[in-house]
C-alpha positions as a Markdown table, in Angstrom:
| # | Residue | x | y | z |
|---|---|---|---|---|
| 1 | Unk | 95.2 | -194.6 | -20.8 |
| 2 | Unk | 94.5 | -191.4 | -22.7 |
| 3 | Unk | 97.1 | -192.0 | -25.4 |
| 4 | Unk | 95.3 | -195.7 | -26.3 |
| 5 | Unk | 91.5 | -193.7 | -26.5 |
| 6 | Unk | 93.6 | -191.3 | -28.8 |
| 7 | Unk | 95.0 | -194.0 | -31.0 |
| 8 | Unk | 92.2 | -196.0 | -31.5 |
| 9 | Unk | 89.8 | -193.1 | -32.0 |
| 10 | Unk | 92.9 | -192.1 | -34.8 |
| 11 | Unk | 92.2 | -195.6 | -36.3 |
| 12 | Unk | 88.6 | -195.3 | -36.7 |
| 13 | Unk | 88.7 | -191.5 | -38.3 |
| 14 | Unk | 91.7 | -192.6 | -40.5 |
| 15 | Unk | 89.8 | -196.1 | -41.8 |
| 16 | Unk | 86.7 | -194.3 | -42.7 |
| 17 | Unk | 88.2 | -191.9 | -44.6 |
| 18 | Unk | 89.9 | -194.7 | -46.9 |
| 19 | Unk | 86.9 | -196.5 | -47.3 |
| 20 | Unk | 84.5 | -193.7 | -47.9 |
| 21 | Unk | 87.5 | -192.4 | -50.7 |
| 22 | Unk | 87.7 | -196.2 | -52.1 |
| 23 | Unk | 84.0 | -196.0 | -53.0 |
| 24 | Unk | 83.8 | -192.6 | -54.5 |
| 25 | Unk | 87.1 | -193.7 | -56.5 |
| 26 | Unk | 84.7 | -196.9 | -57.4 |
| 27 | Unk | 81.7 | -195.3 | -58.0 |
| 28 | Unk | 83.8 | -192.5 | -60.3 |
| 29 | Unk | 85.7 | -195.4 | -62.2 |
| 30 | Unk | 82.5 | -197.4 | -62.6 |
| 31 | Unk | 80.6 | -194.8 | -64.8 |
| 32 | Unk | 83.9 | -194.2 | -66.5 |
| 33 | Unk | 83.7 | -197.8 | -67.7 |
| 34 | Unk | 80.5 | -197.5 | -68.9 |
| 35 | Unk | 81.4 | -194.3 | -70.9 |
| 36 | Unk | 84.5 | -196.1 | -72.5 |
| 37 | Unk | 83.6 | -200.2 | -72.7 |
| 38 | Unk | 85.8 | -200.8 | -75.4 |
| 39 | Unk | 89.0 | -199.2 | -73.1 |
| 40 | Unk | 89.9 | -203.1 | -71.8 |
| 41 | Unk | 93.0 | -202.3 | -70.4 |
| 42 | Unk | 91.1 | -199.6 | -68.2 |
| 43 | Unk | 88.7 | -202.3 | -67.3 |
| 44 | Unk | 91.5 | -204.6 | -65.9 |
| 45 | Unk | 93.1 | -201.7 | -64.3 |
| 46 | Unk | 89.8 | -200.4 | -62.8 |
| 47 | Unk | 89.4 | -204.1 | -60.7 |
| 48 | Unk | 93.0 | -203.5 | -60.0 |
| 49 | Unk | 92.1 | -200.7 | -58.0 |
| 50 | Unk | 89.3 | -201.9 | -56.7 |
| 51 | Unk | 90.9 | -205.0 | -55.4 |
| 52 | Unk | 94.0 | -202.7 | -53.9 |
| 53 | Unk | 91.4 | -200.3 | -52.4 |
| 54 | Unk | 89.2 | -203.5 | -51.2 |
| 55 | Unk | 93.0 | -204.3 | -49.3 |
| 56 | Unk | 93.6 | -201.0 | -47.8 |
| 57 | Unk | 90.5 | -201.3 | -46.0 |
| 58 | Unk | 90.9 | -205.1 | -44.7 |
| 59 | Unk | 94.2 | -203.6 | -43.3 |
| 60 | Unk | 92.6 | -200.4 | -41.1 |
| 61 | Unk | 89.8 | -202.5 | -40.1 |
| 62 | Unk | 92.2 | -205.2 | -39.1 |
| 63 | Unk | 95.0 | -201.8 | -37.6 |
| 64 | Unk | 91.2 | -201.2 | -35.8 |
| 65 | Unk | 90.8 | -204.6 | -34.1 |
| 66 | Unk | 93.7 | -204.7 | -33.3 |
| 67 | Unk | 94.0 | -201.3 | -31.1 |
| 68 | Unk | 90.7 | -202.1 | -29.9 |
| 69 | Unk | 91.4 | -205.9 | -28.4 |
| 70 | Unk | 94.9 | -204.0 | -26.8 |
| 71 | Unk | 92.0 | -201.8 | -24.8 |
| 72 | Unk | 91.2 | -202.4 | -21.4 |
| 73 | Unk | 87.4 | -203.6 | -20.7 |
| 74 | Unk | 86.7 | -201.5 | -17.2 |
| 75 | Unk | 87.4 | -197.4 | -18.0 |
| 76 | Unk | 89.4 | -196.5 | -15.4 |
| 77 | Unk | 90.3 | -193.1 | -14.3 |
| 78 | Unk | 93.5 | -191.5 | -13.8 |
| 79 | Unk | 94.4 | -190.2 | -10.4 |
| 80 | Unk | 94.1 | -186.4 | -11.3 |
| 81 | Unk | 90.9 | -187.0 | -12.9 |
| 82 | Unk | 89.8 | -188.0 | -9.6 |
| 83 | Unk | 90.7 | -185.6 | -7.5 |
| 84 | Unk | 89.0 | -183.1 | -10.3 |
| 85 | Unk | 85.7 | -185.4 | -10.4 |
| 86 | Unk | 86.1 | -185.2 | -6.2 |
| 87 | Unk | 86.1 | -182.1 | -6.4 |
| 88 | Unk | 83.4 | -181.2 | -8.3 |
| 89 | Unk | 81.4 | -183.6 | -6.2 |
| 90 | Unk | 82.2 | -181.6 | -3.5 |
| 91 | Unk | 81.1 | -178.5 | -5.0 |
| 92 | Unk | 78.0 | -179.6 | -6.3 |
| 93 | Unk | 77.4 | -180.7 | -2.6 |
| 94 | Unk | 78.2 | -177.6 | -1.4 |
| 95 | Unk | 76.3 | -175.8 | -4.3 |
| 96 | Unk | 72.9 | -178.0 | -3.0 |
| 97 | Unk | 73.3 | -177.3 | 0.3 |
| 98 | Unk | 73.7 | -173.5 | -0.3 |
| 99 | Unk | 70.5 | -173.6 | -2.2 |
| 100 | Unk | 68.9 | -176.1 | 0.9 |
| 101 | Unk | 70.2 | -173.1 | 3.4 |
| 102 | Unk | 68.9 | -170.2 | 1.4 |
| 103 | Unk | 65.1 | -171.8 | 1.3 |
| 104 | Unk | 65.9 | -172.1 | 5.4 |
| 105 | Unk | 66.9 | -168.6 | 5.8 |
| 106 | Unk | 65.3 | -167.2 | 8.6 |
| 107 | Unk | 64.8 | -163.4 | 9.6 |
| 108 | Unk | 65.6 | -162.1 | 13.2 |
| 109 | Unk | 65.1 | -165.9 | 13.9 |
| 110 | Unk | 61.8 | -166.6 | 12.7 |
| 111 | Unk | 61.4 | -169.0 | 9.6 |
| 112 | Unk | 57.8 | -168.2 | 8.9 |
| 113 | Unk | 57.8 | -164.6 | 9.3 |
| 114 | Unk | 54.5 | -163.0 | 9.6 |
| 115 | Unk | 54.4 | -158.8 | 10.3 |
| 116 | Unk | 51.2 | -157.1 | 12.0 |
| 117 | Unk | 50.0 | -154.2 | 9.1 |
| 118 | Unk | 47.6 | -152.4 | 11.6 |
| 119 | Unk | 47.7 | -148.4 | 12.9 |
| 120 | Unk | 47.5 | -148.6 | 16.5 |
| 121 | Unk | 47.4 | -152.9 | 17.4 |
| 122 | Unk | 46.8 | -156.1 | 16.6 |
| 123 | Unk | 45.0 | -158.0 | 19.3 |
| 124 | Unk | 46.0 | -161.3 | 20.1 |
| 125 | Unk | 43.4 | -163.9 | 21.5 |
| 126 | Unk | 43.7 | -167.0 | 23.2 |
| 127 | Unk | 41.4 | -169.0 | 20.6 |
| 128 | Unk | 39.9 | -168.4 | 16.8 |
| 129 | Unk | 36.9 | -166.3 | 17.3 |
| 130 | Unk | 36.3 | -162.5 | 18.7 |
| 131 | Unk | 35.0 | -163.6 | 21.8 |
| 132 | Unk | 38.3 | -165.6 | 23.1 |
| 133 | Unk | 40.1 | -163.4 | 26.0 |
| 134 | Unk | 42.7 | -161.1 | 24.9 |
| 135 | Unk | 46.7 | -162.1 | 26.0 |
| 136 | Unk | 48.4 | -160.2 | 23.8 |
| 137 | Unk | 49.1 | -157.2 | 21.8 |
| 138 | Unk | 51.1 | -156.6 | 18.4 |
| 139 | Unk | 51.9 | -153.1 | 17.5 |
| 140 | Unk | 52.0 | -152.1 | 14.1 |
| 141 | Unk | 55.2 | -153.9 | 12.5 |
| 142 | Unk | 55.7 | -156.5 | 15.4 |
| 143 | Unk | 56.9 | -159.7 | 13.7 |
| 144 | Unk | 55.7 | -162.9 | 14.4 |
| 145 | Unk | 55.9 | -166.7 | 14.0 |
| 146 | Unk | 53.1 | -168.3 | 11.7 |
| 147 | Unk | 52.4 | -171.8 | 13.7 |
| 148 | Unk | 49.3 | -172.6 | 11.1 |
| 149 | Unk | 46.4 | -170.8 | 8.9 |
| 150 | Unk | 42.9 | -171.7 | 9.4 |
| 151 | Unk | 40.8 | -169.3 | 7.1 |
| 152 | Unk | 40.2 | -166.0 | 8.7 |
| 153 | Unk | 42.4 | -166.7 | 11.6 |
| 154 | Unk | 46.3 | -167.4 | 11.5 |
| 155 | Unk | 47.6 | -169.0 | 15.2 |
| 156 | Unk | 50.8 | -167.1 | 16.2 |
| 157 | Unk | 53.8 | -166.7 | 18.5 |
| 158 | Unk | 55.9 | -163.4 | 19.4 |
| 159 | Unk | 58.0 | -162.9 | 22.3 |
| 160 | Unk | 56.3 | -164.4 | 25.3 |
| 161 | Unk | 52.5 | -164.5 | 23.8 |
| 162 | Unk | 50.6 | -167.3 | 21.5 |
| 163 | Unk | 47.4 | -166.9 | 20.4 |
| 164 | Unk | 44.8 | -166.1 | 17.5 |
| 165 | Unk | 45.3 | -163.3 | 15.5 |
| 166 | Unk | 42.8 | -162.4 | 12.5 |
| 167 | Unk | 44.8 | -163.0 | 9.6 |
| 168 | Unk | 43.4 | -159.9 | 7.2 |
| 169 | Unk | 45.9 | -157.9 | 9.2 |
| 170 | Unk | 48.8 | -159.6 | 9.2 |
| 171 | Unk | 51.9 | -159.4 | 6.0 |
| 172 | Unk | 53.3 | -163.1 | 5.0 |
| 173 | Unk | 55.7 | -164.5 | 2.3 |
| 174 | Unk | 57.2 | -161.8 | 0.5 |
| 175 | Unk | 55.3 | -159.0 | 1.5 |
| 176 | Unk | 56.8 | -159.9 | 5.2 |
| 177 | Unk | 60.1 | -160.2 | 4.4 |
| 178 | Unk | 60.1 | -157.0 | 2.7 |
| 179 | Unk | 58.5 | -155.2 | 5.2 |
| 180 | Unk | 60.9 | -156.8 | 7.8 |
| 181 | Unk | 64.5 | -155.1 | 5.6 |
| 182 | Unk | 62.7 | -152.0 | 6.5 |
| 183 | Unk | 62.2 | -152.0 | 10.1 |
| 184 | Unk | 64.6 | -154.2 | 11.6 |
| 185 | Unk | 66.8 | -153.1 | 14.3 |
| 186 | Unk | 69.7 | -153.3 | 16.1 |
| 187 | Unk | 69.3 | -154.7 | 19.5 |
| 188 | Unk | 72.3 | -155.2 | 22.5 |
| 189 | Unk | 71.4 | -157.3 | 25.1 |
| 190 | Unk | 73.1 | -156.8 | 28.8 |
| 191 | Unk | 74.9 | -159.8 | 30.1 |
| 192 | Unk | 76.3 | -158.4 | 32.8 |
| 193 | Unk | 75.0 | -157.6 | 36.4 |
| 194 | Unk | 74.3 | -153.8 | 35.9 |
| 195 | Unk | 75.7 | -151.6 | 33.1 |
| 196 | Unk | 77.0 | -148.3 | 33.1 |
| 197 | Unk | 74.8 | -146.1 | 30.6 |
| 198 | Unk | 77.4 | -143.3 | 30.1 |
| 199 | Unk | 77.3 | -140.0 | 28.8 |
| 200 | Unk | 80.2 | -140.4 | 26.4 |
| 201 | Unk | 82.9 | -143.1 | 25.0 |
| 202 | Unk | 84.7 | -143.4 | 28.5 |
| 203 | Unk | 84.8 | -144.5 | 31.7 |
| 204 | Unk | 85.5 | -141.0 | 33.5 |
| 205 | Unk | 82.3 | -139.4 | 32.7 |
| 206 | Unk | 78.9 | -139.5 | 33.9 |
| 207 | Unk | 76.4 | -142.3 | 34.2 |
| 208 | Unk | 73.4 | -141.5 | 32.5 |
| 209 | Unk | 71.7 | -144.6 | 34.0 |
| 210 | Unk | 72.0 | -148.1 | 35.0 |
| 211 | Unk | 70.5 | -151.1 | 33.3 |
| 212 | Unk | 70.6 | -154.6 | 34.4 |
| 213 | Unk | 70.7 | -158.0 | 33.1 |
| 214 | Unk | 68.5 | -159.7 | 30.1 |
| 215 | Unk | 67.3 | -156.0 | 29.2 |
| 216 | Unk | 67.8 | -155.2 | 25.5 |
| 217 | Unk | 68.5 | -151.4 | 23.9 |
| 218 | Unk | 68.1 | -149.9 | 20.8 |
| 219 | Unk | 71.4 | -149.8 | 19.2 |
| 220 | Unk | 72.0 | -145.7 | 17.3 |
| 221 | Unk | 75.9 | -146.5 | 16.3 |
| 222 | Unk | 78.3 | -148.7 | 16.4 |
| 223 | Unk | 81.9 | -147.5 | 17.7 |
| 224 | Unk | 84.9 | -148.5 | 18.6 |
| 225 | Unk | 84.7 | -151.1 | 21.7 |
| 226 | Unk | 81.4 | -149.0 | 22.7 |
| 227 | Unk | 77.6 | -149.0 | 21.3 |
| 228 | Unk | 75.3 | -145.4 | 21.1 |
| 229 | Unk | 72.6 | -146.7 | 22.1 |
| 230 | Unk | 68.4 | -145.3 | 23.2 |
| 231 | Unk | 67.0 | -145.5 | 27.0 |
| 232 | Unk | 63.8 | -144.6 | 26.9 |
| 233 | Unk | 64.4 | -141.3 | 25.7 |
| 234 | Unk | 67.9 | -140.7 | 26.7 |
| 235 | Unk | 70.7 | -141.4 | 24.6 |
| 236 | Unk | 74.1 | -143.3 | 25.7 |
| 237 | Unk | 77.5 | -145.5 | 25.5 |
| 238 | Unk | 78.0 | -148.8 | 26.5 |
| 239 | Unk | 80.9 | -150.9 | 26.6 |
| 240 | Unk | 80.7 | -153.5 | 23.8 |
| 241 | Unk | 82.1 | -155.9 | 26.5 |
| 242 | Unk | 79.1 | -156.3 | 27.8 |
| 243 | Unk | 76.2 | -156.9 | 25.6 |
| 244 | Unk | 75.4 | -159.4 | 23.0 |
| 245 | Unk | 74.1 | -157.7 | 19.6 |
| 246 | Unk | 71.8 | -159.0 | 17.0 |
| 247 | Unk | 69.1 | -157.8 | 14.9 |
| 248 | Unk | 65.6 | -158.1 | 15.9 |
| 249 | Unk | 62.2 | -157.1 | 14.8 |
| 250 | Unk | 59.6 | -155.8 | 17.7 |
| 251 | Unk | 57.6 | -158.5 | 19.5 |
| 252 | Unk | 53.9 | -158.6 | 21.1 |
| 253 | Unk | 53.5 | -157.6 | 24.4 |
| 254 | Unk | 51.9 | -159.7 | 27.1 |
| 255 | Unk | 49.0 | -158.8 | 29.1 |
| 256 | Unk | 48.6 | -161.3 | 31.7 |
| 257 | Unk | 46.3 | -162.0 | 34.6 |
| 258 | Unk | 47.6 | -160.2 | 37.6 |
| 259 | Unk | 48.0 | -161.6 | 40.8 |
| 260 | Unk | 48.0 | -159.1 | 44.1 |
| 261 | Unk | 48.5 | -159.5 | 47.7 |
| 262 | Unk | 46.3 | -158.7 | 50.7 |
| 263 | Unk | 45.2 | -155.1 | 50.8 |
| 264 | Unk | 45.3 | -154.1 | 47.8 |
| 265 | Unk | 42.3 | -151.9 | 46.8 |
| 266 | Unk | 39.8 | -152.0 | 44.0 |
| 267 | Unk | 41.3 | -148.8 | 42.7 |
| 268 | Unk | 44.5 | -149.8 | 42.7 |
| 269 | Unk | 43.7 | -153.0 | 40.2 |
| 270 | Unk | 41.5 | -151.1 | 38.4 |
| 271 | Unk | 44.4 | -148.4 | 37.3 |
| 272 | Unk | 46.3 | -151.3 | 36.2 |
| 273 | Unk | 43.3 | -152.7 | 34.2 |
| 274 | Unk | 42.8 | -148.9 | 32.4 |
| 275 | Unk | 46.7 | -147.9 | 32.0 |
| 276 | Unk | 47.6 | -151.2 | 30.3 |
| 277 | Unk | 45.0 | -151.4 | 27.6 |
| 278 | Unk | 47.1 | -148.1 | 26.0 |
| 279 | Unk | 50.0 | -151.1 | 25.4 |
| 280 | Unk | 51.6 | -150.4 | 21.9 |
| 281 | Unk | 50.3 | -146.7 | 21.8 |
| 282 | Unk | 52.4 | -143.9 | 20.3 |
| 283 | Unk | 54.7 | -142.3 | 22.4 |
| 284 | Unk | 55.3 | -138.6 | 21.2 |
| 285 | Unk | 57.3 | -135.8 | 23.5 |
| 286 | Unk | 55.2 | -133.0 | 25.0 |
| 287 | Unk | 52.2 | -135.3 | 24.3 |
| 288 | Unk | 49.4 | -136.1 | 26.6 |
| 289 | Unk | 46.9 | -138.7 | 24.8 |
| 290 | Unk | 46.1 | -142.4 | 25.8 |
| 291 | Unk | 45.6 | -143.0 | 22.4 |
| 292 | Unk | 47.4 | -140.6 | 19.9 |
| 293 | Unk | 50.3 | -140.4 | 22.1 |
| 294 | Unk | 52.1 | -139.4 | 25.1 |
| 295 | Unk | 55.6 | -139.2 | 26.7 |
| 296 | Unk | 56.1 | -140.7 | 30.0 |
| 297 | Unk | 54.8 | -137.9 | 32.4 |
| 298 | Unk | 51.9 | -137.5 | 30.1 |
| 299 | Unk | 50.9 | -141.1 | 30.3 |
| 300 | Unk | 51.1 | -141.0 | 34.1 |
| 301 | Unk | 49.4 | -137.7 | 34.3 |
| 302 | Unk | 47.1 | -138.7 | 32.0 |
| 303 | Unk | 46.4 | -141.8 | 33.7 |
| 304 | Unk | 46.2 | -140.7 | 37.4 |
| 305 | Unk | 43.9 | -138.0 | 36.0 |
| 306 | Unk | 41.4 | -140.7 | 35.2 |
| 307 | Unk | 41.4 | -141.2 | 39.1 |
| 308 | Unk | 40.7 | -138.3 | 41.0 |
| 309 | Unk | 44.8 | -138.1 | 41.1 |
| 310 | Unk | 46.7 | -134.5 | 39.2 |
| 311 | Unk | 49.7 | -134.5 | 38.9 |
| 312 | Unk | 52.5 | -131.9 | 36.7 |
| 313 | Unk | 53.5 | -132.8 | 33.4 |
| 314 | Unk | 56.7 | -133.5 | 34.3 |
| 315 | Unk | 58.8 | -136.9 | 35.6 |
| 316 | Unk | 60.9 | -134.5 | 37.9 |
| 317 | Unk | 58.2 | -132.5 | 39.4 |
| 318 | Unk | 55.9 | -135.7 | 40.0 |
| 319 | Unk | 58.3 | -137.2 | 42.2 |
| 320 | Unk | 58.0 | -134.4 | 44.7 |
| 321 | Unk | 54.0 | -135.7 | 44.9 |
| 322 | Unk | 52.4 | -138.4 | 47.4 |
| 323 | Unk | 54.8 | -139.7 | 49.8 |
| 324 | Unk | 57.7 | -141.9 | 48.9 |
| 325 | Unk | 58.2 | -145.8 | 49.6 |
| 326 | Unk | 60.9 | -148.6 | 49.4 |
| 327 | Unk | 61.1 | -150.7 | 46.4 |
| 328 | Unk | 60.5 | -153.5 | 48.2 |
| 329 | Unk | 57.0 | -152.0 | 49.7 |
| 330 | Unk | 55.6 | -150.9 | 46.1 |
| 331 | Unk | 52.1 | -151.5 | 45.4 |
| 332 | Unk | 50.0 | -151.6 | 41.9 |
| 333 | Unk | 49.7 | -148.3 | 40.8 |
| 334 | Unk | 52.6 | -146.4 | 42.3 |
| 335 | Unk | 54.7 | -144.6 | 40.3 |
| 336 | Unk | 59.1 | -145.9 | 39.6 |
| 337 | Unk | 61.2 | -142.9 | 38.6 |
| 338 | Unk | 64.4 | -143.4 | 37.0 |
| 339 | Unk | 67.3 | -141.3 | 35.7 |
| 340 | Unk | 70.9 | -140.4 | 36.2 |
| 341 | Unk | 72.5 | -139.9 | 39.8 |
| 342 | Unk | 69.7 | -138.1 | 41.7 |
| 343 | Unk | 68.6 | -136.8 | 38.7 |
| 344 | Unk | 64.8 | -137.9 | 37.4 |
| 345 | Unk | 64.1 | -137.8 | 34.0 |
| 346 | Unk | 61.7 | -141.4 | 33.9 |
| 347 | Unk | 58.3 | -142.0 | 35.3 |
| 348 | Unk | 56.6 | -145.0 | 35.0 |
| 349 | Unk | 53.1 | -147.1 | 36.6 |
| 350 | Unk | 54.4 | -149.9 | 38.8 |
| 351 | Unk | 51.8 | -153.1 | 37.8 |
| 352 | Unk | 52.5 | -155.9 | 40.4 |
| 353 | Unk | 54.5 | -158.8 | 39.8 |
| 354 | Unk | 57.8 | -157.0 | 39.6 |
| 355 | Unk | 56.8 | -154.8 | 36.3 |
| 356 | Unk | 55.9 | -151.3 | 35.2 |
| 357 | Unk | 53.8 | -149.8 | 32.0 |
| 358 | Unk | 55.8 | -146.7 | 30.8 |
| 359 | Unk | 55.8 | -144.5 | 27.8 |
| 360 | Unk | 59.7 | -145.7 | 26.8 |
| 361 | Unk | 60.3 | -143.8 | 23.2 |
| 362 | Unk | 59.5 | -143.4 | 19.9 |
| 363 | Unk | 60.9 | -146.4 | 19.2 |
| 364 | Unk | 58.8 | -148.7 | 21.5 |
| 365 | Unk | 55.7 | -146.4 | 22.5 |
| 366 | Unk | 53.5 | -147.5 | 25.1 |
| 367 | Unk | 55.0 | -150.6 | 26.9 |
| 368 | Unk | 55.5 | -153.0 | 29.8 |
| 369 | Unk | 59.1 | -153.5 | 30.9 |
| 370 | Unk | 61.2 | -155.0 | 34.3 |
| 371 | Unk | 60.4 | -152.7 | 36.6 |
| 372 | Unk | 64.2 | -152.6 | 37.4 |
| 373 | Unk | 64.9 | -152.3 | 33.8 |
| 374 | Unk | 67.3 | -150.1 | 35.3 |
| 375 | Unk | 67.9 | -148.8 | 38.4 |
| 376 | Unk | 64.8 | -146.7 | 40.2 |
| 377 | Unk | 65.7 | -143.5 | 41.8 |
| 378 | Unk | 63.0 | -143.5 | 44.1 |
| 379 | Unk | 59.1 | -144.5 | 43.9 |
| 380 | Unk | 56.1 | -142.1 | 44.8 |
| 381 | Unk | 52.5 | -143.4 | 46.0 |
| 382 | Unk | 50.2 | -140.8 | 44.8 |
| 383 | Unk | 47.1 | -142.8 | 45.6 |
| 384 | Unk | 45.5 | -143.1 | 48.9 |
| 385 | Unk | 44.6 | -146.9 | 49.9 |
């Protein structure tokens, strides 16, 4: 196939050539002529050549037909230029879908990433205007889902809240995505029963505490078949057998209606009501502020103080206060201590429904977990019913 293109493409070049070369040879013979008139043997010679050149042409245009009737009338392709033209289908597919993925690239799962740019938080309401009830909270850099914009208000979803938040604080696009490189993190996820927390890389040494299943923790360093990872403020190994990690940006916190039992007092709901609205405050060791920040037993301290209730600024010392219950018998505003073996290093507010508010770390601040995020040591009811 390629060798009849070549030979008629041949003809062509080679037949123009003779003709353009037969009229220049005419055109330089005719003004000859005129020069020399009286030269008649030239003139007969001149139309001699004229009428030779005049057959070389008749021949490459008829060498030309010729090549071209011998060509077939449907182009046709050879079977290694298909699988070269396959080929490149293939990678222009793959080159369009590339560019269809990268425009769908989402970050720590969201596809319209929006990021809170407050100090302190971003409160989230249940409608567009400031007098909607509050059911959420985003702390400085929590990342969200943008479900639609109206105007001053941008409707949102993060972790377990949806709601209103006032779109003047809140980074989108480019800004967002930026922001969200900076401060994402590394999070393993227990999917196992309880896991051990462990003070090194093996299974022979101490527990440092026990955490149970669905909780996430901050991965520090990756190792071999092990994770460094934050508790609160404790650091710790777990078994990469036992986790799932991904990266992940921090999410809103709920603040839900609460729902007690008989017998529980006005005070008691009223401690929840004040100690959660400090949700997404700083947490800072040694510290003893609501609002500028606090570590765990300065939260609780602070907290109980607000009550009529003093306690020591510290988790260990606190849990030698009030009088000690079950688990199972724990009321809104009794204190969950945690730590390793008999050894308390945790406090935290127990809020009803199976949850705590705590002063976790740096990290996290000010937040509500499970109260059996990990395993409770003991709990302490420091205020009279």
């Amino acid at each position: 196939m390629k060798s009849n293109y070549s030979k008629a493409i041949s003809a062509v070049v080679i037949g123009a050539l003779v003709v353009s070369a037969a009229c220049i040879s005419n055109q330089e013979k005719d003004r000859n002529k005129n020069q020399d008139a009286s030269v008649t043997a030239g003139v007969s010679s001149e139309f001699a050549n004229v009428s030779l050149n005049q057959n070389v042409a008749s021949g490459v245009a008829l060498s030309l037909a010729s090549n071209i009737e011998n060509l077939p009338l449907t182009a046709t392709v050879s079977e290694t230029d298909t699988v070269v033209t396959a080929a490149g289908q293939e990678e222009n597919a793959e080159s369009a879908e590339n560019t269809e993925n990268t425009q769908d690239t989402t970050i720590c799962g969201y596809t319209n990433l929006g990021i809170a740019s407050v100090e302190g938080n971003l409160n989230v309401r249940e409608q567009a205007t400031t007098d909607s009830d509050i059911v959420g909270k985003m702390q400085g850099d929590a990342a969200c889902e943008i479900l639609e914009v109206d105007g001053e208000w941008t409707k949102i979803s993060s972790g377990n809240v949806t709601g209103y938040v006032s779109s003047e604080f809140l980074l989108t696009g480019d800004a967002a995505r930026a922001r969200a490189a900076e401060i994402e993190t590394t999070v393993a996820k227990v999917n196992t029963t309880t896991l051990y927390v462990r003070e090194a890389t093996n299974t022979d040494c101490r527990i440092v505490a026990l955490v149970g299943t669905g909780e996430e923790l901050e991965v520090l360093e990756a190792l071999d078949g092990w994770y460094k990872v934050s508790v609160d403020d404790e650091e710790g190994y777990i078994s990469a057998d036992y986790v799932e990690v991904s990266e992940q940006l921090p999410k809103a916190q709920t603040i839900t209606e609460l729902k007690y039992g008989q017998g529980i007092s006005d005070v008691r709901v009223s401690v929840v009501s004040y100690a959660t609205q400090f949700v997404g405050n700083p947490y800072v060791w040694g510290g003893t502020s609501l609002t500028k920040g606090a570590d765990c037993s300065g939260f609780t301290m602070s907290v109980m103080a607000n009550y009529g209730v003093y306690l020591p600024h510290s988790s260990k010392a606190q849990a030698n206060c009030g009088t000690r219950v079950s688990a199972s018998e724990a009321q809104p505003g009794d204190l969950f201590f945690y730590g390793s073996g008999k050894s308390i290093n945790h406090v935290a507010i127990y809020i009803g429904n199976g949850q705590i508010v705590h002063a976790s770390n740096k990290k996290t601040g000010i937040k509500i977990s499970n109260a059996f995020y990990r395993s409770p040591i003991c709990v302490v009811r420091v205020l009279g019913d």
